[in-house]
C-alpha positions, 0 to 999 in steps of 0.5 A, a space after each residue: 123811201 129810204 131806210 131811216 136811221 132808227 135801225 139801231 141795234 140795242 147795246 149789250 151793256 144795261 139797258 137802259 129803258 124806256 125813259 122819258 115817255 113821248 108818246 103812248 098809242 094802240 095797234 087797231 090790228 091786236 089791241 096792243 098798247 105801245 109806248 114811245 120812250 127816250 130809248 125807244 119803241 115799246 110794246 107792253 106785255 104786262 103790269 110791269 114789262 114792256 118789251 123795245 120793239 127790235 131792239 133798237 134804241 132811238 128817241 121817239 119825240 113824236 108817235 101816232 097810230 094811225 092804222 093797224 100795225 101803221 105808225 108815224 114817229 120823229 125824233 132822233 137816232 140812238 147814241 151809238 149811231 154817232 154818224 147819223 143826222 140828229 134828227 129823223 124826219 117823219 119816219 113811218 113803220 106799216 109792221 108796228 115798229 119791225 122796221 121803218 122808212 123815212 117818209 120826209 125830212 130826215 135830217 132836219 125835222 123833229 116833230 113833236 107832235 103829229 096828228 092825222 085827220 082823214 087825208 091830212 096830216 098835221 105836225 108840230 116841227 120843233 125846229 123851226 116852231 111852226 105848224 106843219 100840214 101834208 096832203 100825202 101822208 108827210 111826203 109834202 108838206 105846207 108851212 102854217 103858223 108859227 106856235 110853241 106848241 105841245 100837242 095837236 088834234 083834229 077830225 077826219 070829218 073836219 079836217 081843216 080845223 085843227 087845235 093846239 095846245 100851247 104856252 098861251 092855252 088852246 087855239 083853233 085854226 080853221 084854214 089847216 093851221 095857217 092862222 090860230 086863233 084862242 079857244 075862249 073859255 078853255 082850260 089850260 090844258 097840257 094835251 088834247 084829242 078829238 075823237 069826233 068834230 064836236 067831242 074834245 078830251 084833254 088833260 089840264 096842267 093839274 091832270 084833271 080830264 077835261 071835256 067839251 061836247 061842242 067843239 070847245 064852246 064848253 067844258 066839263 071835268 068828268 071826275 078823272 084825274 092823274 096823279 100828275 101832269 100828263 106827258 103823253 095822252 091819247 083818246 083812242 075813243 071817247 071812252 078809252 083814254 091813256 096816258 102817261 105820267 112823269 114817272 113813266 106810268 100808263 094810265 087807262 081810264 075805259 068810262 071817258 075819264 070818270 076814272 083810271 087804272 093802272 096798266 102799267 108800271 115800269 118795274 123799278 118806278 
């Protein structure tokens, strides 16, 4: 592995902030929640501060944890590297954001979605619009269908099966996202997270939290809602939810979307 091009140290001028969030996630290792912004990696560190991990600024369009201090990224370098390739490729860091390497694709993917499930990883790849599966973690990868796609989810006990959200609703593939079919009845959702094989949470165009218990063949809106479309969410269980809306806000909701509050707030919003 080489080192990636997000070692970008911060400009001394204004900060600039976190920016459009990307991606939202929490480190197993200390229960940390950290955000993924426009200008960078973020760890929360109370109602209203949120500290950029290293100093550095790079524009993180996809975030998953996916282990104790272990996270996946793309997306694209800070504006002061004016030399480096536009986009990252999948990069992974193993000291939560400390430092990072480029696992593949630096330079021409920008993944803005990824998702783990057991031995494989799935990835929505914006350049060439199609769905992406790896054997190895992102060293590899195989090519699979094409979709417009948001976001993605699937099981470790299913691992061949993986959802998507997209423009035309959610779909399934059953053969690791070379062929997608409509999930029928579905609501129209914007995110989605499966932490099981049978358990479904997402986030519909209204930000109303929607559940299936059997794999999509149902749905149930427990009552929870955002105050506004969701551009990041993850169910870091099927009880603990977070999300962030446009205005940067992280929601949490810790009864599986029954109800949410507030864990942070960014100081001028």
């Amino acid at each position: 592995m080489t080192a990636c091009a997000q070692q970008q140290e911060a400009p001394s001028s204004a900060d600039p902030g976190i920016g459009h969030v990307h991606g939202v996630g929490v480190d197993p290792s200390d229960g940390a929640v950290y955000v993924a912004g426009h200008y960078g990696l973020f760890k929360v560190t109370g109602a209203d501060t949120a500290q950029r991990v290293a100093g550095r600024i790079a524009d993180h369009m996809g975030f998953t944890v996916i282990g104790p201090k272990t996270f996946l990224a793309s997306g694209h370098p800070g504006e002061a590297d004016a030399s480096a390739p536009p986009h990252l490729g999948l990069i992974r860091t193993a000291d939560a954001g400390a430092t990072w390497t480029t696992v593949s694709e630096g330079g021409s993917a920008d993944f803005h979605a990824l998702q783990l499930a057991g031995d494989t990883l799935y990835a929505y790849d914006s350049q060439t619009g199609r769905v992406r599966s790896s054997a190895d973690q992102g060293a590899t990868w195989t090519q699979g269908a094409e979709e417009k796609v948001v976001d993605l989810a699937a099981t470790a006990t299913r691992p061949e099966r993986v959802y998507a959200t997209t423009q035309d609703g959610v779909r399934v593939s059953g053969d690791k996202g070379q062929k997608f079919a409509p999930v029928p009845g579905a609501p129209t959702l914007t995110h989605l997270d499966a932490p099981d094989d049978k358990t479904l949470i997402g986030t519909d165009v209204e930000g109303r939290i929607q559940v299936s218990a059997d794999a999509g063949a149902t749905w149930r809106a427990p009552g929870g809602s955002l105050p506004g479309q969701a551009g990041a969410f993850t169910a870091v269980d099927g009880k603990r939810l977070l999300a962030a809306t446009e205005d940067g806000v992280i929601h949490q909701s810790e009864d599986g979307g029954v109800s949410f509050s507030v864990v942070f707030r960014p100081a001028a919003t």
